[in-house]
Backbone bond lengths (Angstrom), bond angles and torsions (degrees), N, CA, C in turn:
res aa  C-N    CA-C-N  psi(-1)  N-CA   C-N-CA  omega(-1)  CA-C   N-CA-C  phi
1 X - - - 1.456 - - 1.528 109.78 -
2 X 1.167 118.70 149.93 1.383 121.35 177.68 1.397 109.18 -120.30
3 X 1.744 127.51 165.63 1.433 113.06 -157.15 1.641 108.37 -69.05
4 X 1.036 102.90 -16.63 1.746 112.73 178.06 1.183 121.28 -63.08
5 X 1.514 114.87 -24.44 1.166 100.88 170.25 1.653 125.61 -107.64
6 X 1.309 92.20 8.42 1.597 97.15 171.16 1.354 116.45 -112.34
7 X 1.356 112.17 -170.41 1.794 121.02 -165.21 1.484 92.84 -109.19
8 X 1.846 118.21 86.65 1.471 100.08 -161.79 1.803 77.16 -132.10
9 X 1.327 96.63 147.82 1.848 129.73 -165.47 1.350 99.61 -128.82
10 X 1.076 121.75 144.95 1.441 130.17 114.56 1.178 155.13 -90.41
11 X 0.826 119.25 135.58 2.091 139.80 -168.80 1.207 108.58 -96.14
12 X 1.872 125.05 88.47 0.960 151.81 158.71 1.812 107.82 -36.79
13 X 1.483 110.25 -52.04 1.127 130.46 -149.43 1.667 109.89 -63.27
14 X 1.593 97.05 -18.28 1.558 90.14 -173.44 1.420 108.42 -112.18
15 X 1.274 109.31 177.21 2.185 109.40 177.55 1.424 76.16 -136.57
16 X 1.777 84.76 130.09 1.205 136.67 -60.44 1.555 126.07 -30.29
17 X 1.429 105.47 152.66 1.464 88.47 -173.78 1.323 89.30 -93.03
18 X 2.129 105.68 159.36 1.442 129.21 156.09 1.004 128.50 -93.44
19 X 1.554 126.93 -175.58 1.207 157.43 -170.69 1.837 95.94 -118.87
20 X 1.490 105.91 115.76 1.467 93.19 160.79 1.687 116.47 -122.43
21 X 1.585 118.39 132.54 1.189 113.40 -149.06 1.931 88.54 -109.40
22 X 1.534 116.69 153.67 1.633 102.05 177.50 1.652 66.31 -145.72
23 X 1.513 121.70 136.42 1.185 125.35 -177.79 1.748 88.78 -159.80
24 X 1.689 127.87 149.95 1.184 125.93 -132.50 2.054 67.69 -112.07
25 X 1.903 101.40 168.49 1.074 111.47 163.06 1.600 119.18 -106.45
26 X 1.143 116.89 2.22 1.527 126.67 169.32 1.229 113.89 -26.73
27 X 1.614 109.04 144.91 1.658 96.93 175.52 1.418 137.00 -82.80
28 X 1.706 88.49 3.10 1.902 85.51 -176.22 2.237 99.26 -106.23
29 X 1.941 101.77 -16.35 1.747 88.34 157.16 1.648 122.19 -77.60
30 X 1.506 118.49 9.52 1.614 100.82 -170.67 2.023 79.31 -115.31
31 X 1.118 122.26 -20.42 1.447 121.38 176.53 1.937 97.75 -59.59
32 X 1.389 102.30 -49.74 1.721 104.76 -169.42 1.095 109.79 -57.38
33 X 1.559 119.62 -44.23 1.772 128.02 -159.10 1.963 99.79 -90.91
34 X 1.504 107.34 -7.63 1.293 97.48 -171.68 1.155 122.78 75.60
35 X 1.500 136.49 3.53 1.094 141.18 167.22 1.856 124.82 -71.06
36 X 0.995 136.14 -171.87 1.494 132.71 -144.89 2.129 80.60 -141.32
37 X 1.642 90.34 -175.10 1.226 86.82 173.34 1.834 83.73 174.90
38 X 1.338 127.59 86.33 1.222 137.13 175.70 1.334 115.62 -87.99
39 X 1.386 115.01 160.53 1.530 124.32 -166.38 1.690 97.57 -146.77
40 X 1.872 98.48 92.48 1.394 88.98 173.88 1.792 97.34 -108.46
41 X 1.430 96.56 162.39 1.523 129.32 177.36 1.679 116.66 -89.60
42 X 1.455 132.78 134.03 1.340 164.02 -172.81 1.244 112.92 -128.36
43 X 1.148 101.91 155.25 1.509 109.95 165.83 1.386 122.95 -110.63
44 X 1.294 148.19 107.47 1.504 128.15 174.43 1.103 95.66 -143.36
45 X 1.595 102.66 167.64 1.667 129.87 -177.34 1.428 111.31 -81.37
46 X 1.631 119.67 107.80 1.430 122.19 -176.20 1.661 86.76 -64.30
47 X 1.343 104.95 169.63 1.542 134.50 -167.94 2.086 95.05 -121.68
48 X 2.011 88.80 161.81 1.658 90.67 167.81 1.432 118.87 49.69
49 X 1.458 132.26 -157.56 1.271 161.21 163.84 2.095 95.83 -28.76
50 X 0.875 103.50 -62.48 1.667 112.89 169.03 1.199 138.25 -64.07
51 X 1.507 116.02 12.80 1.826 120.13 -163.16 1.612 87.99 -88.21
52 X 1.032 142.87 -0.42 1.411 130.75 151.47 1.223 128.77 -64.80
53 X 1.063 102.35 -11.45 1.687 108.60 179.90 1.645 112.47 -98.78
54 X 1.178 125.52 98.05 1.914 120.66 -179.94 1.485 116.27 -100.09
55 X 1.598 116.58 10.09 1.602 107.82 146.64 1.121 142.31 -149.31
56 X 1.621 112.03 130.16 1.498 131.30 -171.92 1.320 106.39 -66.04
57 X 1.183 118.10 151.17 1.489 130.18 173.85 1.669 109.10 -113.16
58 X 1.447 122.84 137.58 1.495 123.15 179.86 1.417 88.25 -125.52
59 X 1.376 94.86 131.70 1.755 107.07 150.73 1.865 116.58 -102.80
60 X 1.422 120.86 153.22 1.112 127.77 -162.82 1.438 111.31 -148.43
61 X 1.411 117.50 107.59 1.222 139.61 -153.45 1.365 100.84 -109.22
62 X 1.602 110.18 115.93 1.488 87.37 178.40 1.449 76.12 -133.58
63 X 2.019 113.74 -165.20 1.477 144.38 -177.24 1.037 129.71 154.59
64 X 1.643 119.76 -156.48 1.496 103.01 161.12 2.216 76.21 -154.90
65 X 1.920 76.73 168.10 1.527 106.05 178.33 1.720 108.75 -112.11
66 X 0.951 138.94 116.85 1.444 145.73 179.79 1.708 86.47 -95.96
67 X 1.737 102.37 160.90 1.605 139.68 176.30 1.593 82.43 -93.96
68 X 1.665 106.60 174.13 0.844 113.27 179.39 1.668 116.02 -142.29
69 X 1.097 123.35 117.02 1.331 142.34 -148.87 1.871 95.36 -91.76
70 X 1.389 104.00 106.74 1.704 105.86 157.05 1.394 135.00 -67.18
71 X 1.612 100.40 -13.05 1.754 102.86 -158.01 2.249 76.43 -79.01
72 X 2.074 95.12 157.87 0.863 133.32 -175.17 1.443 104.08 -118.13
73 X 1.082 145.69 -0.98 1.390 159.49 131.66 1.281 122.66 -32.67
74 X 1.695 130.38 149.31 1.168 126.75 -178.45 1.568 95.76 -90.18
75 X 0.772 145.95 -15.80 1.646 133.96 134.00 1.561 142.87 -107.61
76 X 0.900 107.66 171.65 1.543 120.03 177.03 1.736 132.05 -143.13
77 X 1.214 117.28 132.22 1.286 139.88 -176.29 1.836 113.81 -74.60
78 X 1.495 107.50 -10.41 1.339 110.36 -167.82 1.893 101.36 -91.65
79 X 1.404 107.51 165.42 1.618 103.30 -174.69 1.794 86.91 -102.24
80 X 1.547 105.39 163.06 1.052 111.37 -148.92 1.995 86.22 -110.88
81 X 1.032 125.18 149.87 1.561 110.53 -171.61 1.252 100.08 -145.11
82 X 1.832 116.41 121.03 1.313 107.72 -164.51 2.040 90.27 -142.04
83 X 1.274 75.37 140.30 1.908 91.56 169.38 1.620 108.54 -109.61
84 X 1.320 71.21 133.19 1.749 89.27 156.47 1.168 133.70 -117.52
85 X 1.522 118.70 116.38 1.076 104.73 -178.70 2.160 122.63 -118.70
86 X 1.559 107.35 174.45 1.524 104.30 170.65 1.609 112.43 -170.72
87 X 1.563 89.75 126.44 1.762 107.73 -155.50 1.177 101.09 -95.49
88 X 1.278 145.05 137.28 1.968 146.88 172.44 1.523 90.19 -123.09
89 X 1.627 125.73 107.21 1.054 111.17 129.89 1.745 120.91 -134.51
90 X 1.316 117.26 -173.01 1.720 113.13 178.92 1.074 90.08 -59.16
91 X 1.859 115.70 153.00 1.496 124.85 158.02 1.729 113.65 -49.05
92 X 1.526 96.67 -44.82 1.498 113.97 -169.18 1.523 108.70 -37.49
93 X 1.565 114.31 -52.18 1.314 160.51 164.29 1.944 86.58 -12.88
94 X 1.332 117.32 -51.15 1.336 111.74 -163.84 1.843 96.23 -96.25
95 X 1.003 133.09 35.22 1.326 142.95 145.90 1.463 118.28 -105.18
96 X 1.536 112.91 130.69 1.773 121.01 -172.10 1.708 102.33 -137.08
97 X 1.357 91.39 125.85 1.607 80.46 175.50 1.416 106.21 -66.93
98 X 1.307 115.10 166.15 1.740 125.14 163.83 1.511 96.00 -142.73
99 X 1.463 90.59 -149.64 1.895 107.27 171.33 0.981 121.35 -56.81
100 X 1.528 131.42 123.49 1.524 110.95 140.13 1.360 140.23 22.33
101 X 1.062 112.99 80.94 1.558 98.93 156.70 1.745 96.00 118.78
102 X 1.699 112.07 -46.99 1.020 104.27 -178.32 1.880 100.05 -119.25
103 X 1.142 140.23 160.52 1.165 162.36 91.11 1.426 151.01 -38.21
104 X 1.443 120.46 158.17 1.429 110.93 -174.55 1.417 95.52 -137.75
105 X 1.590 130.72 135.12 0.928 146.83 -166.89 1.984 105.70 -106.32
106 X 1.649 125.94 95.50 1.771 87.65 -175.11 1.495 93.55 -153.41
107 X 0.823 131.08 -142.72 1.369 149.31 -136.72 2.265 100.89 -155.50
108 X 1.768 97.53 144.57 1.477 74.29 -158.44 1.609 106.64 -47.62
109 X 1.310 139.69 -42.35 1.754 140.67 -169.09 1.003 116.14 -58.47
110 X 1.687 111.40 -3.23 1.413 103.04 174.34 1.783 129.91 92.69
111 X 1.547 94.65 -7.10 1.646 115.81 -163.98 1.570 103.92 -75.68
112 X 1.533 110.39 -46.56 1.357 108.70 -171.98 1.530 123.66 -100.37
113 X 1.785 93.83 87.17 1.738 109.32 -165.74 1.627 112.56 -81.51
114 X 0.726 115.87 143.43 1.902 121.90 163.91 1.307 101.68 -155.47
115 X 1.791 114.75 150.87 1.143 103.41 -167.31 1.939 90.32 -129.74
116 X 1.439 85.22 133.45 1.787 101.31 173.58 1.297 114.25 -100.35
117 X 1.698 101.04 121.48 1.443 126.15 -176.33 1.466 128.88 -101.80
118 X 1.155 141.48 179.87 1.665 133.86 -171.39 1.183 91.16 -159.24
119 X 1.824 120.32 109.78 1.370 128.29 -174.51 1.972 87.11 -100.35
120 X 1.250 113.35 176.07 0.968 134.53 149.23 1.717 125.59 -152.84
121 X 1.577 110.56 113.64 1.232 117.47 -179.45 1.860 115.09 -98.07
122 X 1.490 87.65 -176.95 1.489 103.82 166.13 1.152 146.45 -145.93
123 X 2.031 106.06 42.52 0.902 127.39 164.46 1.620 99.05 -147.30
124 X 1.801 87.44 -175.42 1.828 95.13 -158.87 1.836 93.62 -88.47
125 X 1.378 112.89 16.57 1.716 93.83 -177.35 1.359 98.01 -107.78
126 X 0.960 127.32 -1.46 2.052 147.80 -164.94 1.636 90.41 48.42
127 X 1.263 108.16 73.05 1.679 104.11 150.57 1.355 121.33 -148.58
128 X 1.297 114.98 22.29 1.608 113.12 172.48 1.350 96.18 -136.82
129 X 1.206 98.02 115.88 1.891 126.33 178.00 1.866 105.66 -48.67
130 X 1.549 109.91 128.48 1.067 119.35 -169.41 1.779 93.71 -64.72
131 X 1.758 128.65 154.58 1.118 137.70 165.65 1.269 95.53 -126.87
132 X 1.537 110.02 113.59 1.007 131.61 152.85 1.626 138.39 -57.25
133 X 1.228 138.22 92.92 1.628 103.16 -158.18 1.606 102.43 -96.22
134 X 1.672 118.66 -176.78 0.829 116.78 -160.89 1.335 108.18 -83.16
135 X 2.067 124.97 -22.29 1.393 119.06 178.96 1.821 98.71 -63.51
136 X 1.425 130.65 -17.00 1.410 117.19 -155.99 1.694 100.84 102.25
137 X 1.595 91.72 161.33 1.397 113.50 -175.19 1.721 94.60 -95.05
138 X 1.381 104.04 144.04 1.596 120.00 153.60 1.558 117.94 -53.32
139 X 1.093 117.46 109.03 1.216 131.50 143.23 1.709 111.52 -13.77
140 X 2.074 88.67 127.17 1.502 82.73 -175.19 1.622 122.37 92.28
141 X 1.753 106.00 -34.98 1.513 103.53 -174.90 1.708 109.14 -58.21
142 X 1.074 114.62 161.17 1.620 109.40 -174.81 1.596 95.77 -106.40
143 X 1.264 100.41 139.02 1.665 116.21 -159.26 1.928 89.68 -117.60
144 X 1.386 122.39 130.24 1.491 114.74 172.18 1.565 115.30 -120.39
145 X 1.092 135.73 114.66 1.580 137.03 -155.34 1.882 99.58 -131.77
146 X 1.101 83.85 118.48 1.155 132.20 174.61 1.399 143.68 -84.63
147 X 1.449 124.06 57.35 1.740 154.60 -176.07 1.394 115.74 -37.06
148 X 1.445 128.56 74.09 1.183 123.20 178.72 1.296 134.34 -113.24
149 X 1.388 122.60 130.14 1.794 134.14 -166.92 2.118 88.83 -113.04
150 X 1.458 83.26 130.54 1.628 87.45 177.16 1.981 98.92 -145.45
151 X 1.345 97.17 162.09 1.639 92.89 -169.34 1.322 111.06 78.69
152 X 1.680 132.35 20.83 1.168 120.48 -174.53 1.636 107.70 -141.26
153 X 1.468 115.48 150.37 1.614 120.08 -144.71 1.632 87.12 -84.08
154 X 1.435 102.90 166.47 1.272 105.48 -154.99 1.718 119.74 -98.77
155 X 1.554 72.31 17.97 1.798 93.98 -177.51 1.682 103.68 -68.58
156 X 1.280 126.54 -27.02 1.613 133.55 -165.90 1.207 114.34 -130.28
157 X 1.456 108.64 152.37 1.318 114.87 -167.11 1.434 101.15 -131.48
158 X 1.410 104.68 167.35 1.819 103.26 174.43 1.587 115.39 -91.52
159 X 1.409 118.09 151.73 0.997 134.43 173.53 1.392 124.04 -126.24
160 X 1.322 135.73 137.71 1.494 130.11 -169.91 1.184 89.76 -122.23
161 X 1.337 123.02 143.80 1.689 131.65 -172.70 1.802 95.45 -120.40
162 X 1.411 106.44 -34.51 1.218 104.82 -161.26 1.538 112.51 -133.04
163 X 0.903 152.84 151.94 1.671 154.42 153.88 1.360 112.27 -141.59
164 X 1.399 108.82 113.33 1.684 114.74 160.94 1.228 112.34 -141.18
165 X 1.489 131.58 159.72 1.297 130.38 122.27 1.389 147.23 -71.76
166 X 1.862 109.97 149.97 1.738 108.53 171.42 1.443 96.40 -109.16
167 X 1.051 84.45 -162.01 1.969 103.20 178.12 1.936 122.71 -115.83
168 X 2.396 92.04 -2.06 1.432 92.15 174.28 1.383 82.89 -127.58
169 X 1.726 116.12 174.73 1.475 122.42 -164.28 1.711 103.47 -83.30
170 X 1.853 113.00 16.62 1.370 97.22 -175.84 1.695 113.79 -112.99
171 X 1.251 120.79 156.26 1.720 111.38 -166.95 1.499 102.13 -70.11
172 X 1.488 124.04 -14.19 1.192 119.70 -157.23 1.388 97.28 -101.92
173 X 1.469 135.62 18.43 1.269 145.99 175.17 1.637 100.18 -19.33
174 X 1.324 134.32 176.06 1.420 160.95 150.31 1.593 106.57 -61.91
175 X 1.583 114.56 -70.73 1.053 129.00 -179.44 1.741 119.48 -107.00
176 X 1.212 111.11 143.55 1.486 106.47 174.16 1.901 100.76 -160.07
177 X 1.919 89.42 152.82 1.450 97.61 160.84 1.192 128.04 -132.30
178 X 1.103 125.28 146.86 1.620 141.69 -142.65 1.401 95.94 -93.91
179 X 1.703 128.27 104.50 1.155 130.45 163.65 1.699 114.55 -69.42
180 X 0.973 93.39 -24.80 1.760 102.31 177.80 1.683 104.10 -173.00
181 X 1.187 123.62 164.53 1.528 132.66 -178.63 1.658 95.32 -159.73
182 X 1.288 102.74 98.57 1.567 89.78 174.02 1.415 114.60 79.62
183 X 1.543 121.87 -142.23 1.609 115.25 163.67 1.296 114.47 -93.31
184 X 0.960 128.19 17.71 1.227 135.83 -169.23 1.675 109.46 -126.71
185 X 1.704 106.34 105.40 1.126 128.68 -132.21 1.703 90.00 -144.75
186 X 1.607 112.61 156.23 1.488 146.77 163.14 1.395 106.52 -65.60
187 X 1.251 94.86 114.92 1.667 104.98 168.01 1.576 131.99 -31.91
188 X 1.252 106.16 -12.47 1.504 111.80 -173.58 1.520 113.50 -126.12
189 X 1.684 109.08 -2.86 1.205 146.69 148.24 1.356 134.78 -4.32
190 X 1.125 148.63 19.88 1.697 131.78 -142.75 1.680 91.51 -110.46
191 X 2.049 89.96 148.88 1.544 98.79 -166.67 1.663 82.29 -123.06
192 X 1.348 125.67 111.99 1.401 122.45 156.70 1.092 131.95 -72.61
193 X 1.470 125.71 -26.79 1.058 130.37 -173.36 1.902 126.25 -144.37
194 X 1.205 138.64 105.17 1.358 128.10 -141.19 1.211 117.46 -137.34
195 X 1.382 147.98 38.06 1.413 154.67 172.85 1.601 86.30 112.39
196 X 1.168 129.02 81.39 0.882 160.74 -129.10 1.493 116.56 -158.16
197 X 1.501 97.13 -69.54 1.273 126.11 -160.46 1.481 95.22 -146.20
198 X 2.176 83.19 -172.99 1.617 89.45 172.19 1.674 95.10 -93.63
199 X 1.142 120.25 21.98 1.427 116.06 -179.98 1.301 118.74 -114.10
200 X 1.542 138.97 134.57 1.294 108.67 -178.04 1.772 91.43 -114.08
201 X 1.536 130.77 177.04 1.557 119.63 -166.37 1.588 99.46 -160.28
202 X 1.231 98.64 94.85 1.572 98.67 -174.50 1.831 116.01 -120.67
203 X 1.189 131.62 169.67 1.435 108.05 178.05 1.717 93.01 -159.53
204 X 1.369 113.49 148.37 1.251 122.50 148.50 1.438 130.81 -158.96
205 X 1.221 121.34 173.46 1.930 110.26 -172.31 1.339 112.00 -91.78
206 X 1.364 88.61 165.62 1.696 115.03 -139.44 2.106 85.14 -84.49
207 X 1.573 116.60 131.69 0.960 99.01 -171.19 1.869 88.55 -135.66
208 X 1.308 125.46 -132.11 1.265 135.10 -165.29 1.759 128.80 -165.14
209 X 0.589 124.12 111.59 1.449 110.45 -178.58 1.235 126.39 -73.48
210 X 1.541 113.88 154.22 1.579 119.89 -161.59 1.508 117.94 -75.38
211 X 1.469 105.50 -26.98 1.244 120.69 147.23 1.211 140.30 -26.23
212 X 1.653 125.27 -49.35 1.301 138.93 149.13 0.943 136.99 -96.69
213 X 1.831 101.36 72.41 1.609 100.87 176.46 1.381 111.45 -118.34
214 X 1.138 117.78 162.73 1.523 125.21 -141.93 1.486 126.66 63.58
215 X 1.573 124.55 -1.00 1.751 125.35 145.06 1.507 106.92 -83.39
216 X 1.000 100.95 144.88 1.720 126.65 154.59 1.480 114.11 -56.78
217 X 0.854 124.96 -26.74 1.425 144.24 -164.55 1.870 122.17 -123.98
218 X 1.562 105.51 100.88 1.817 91.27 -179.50 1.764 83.65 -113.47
219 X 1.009 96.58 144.62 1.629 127.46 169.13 1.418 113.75 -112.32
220 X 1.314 110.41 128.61 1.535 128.32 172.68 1.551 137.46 -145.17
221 X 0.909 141.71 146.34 1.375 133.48 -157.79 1.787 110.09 -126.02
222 X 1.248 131.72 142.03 1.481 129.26 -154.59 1.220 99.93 -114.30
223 X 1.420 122.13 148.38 1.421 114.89 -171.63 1.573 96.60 -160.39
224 X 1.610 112.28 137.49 1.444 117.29 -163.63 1.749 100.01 -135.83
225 X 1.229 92.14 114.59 1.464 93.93 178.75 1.767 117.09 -87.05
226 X 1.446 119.09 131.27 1.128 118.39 -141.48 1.677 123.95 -155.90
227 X 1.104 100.56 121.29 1.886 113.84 -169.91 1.129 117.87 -105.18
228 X 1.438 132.61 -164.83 1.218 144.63 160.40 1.738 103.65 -135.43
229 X 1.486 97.98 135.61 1.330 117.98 167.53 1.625 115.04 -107.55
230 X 1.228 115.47 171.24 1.313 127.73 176.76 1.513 110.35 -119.24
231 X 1.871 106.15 103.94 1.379 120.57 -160.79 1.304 129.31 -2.81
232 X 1.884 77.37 -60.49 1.883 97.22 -162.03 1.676 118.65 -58.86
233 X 1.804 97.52 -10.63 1.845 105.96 -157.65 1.314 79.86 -101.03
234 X 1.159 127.55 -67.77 1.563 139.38 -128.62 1.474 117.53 -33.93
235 X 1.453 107.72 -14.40 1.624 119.74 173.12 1.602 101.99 -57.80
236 X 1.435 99.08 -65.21 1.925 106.65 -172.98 1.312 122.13 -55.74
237 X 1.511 111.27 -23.30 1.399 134.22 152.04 1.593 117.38 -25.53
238 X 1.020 119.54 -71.81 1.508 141.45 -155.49 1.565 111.57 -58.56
239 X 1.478 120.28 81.77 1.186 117.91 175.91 1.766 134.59 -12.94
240 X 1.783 90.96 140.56 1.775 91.50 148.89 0.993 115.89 -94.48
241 X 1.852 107.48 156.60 1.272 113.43 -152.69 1.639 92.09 -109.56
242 X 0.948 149.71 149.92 1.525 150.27 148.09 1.402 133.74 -125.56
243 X 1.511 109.53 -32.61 1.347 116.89 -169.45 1.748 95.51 -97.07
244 X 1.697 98.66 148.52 1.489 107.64 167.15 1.585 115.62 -75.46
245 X 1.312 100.19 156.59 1.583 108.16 -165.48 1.635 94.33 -82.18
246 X 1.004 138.33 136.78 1.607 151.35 157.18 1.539 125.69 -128.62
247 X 1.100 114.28 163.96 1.646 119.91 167.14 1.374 97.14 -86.64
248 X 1.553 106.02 125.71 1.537 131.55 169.36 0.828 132.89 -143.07
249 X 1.145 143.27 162.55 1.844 135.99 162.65 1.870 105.33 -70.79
250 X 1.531 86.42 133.36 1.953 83.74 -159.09 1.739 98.34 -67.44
251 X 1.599 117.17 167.30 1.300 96.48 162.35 1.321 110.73 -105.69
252 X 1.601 107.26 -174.86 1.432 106.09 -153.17 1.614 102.18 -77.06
253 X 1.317 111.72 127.34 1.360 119.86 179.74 2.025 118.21 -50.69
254 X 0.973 126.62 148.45 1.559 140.81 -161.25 1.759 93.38 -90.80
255 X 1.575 104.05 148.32 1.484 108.43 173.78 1.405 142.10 -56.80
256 X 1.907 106.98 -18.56 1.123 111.40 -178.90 0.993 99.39 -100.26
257 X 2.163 139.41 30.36 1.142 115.70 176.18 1.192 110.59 -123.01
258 X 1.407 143.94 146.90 1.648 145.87 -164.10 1.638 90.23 -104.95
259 X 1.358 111.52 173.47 1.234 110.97 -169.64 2.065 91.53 -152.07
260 X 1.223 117.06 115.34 1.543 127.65 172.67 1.117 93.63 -93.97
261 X 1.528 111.53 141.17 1.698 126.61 151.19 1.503 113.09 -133.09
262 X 1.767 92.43 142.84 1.511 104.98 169.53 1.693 119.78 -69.88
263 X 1.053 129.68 168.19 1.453 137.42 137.85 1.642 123.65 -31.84
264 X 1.144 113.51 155.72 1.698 95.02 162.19 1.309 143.02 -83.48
265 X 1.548 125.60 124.74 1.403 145.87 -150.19 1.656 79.80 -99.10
266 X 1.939 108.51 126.01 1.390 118.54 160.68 1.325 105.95 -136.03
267 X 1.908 89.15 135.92 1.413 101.11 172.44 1.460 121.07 -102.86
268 X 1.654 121.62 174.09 1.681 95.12 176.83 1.491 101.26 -130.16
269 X 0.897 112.39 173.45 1.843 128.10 167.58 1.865 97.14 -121.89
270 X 1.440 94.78 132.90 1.312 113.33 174.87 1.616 98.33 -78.12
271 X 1.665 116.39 163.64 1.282 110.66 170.99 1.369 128.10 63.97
272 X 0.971 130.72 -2.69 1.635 127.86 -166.87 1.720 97.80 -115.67
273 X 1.045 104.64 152.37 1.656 118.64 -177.99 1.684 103.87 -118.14
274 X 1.343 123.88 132.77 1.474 150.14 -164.33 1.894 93.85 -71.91
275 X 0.961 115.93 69.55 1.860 97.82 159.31 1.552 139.40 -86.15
276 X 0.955 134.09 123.25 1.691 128.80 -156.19 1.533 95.23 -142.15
C-alpha cells in the first residue's frame, strides 16, 4: 500500500511525532496492498459456560506500507520509506459486543465492519418474517431464527456456541434456558445449519416460562452467543457436549464471544386471567 491509498495522519501531539495509519482488512483492500492475512490454529482451555471448547483460532496480518514518490522521471533523488508490518490476534478478537440486536464485527481501528443480525422466521425455508400478534404466539408454534454476518470476507464463517432465552431483553438475565449449548440441545431443538456458513439456521417451539403463570402472556427475548471461525477449521471447532441443559443464571460470557439478541418472542395461554 502506498500512503495514498490509506487514511494516514499525523500526530503532531506527541515527541516524536507519528504516522497514524487506519487501512481496512477486507479481502479485496489486503488483495490491493498485496498483503497476506493468515489464520493459524492453537490449542487452549475455553473458560466458564465454554470450557468445552479447547481451540482458539489466531489470525495474523502481516505487509508492508511504502511512501509515495511524485517524481514522473525514470529516477529519483528521494529515499524510499517503507513499513513493515504483522498483527497476531484471536479471530474471536474481531467480535465486540454493542447493542442489542445489532453488532459490529472489526479489527482493533475499527476498519473491518460487518454487522451481525438475528432474523426470526416462520417457515422451514427462513424467508417469511415471523408475525408476531399482539394476543402472543401458540404454544408449540415452531419459531426458525436465522444468524446472519454480512459485509464479511469469505475467509470466516459463523459459529453459535450458545442459544438461550431470558424473560428481560438482557443476556445477563437472572434466569435463563439453554435452547442448545454446544451440541447439546432442547428436545424440540433442531440446528440446520452451524459454522457452516456465514449463516447459522436453527429452530425451535414457541414455549413459556414457569415464571409466568397465571398471565396470559409469557414474554421472552433470544440470545445467541457467537464467534467467527476460519472455514477450513470450523468442523474441529464444534464443541463437546457434557453438561445437561438446565434453567440457570447464565455465566458470564468470555471475551472472544459477541452476543446477538432478538426482540421479544410472546406466547399465550388460552383461558387464563392476568393476576399481579
Amino acid at each position: 500500500c502506498t500512503f495514498l491509498l490509506l487514511n494516514c495522519l499525523s500526530d503532531w501531539t506527541v515527541n516524536p511525532p507519528v504516522l497514524l495509519f487506519n487501512f481496512s482488512i477486507s479481502q479485496e483492500v489486503l488483495t490491493l496492498c498485496g498483503n497476506n492475512m493468515n489464520v493459524r490454529i492453537t490449542s487452549q482451555v475455553g473458560s466458564g459456560v465454554f470450557s468445552d471448547f479447547s481451540q482458539i483460532q489466531f489470525v495474523n496480518v502481516s505487509g508492508l506500507i511504502n511512501s509515495w514518490d511524485p517524481s514522473t522521471s525514470t529516477i529519483t533523488y528521494r529515499q524510499q520509506l517503507m513499513y513493515q508490518f504483522s498483527c497476531l490476534y484471536p479471530l474471536q478478537y474481531l467480535v465486540n459486543n454493542t447493542e442489542l440486536s445489532v453488532l459490529a464485527v472489526k479489527d482493533n481501528n475499527g476498519t473491518f465492519v460487518s454487522t451481525l443480525s438475528m432474523g426470526l422466521y416462520s417457515t422451514a425455508d427462513y424467508t417469511t418474517k415471523l408475525q408476531i400478534p399482539g394476543s402472543g404466539l401458540q404454544l408449540k408454534t415452531r419459531i426458525y431464527v436465522q444468524v446472519k454476518a454480512t459485509n464479511l470476507t469469505n475467509k470466516f464463517n459463523v459459529l453459535l456456541d450458545r442459544c438461550y432465552a431470558t424473560t428481560s431483553p438482557y443476556p445477563t438475565s437472572s434466569t435463563s434456558y439453554d435452547l442448545f449449548i454446544g451440541c447439546n440441545r432442547d428436545a424440540q431443538t433442531k440446528i440446520d445449519w452451524n459454522g457452516i456458513s456465514q449463516v447459522a439456521l436453527f429452530s425451535f417451539e414457541a414455549f413459556r416460562f414457569v415464571e409466568h403463570k397465571n398471565r396470559s402472556i409469557s414474554t421472552f427475548y433470544l440470545h445467541c452467543a457467537t464467534r467467527l471461525c476460519e472455514n477450513s477449521t470450523c468442523a474441529s471447532l464444534l464443541p463437546r457436549c457434557v453438561r445437561k441443559r438446565e434453567v440457570q443464571s447464565p455465566v458470564q460470557k468470555s471475551s472472544d464471544v459477541a452476543t446477538v439478541s432478538s426482540g421479544p418472542i410472546s406466547t399465550r395461554v388460552d383461558n387464563v386471567t392476568d393476576l399481579y
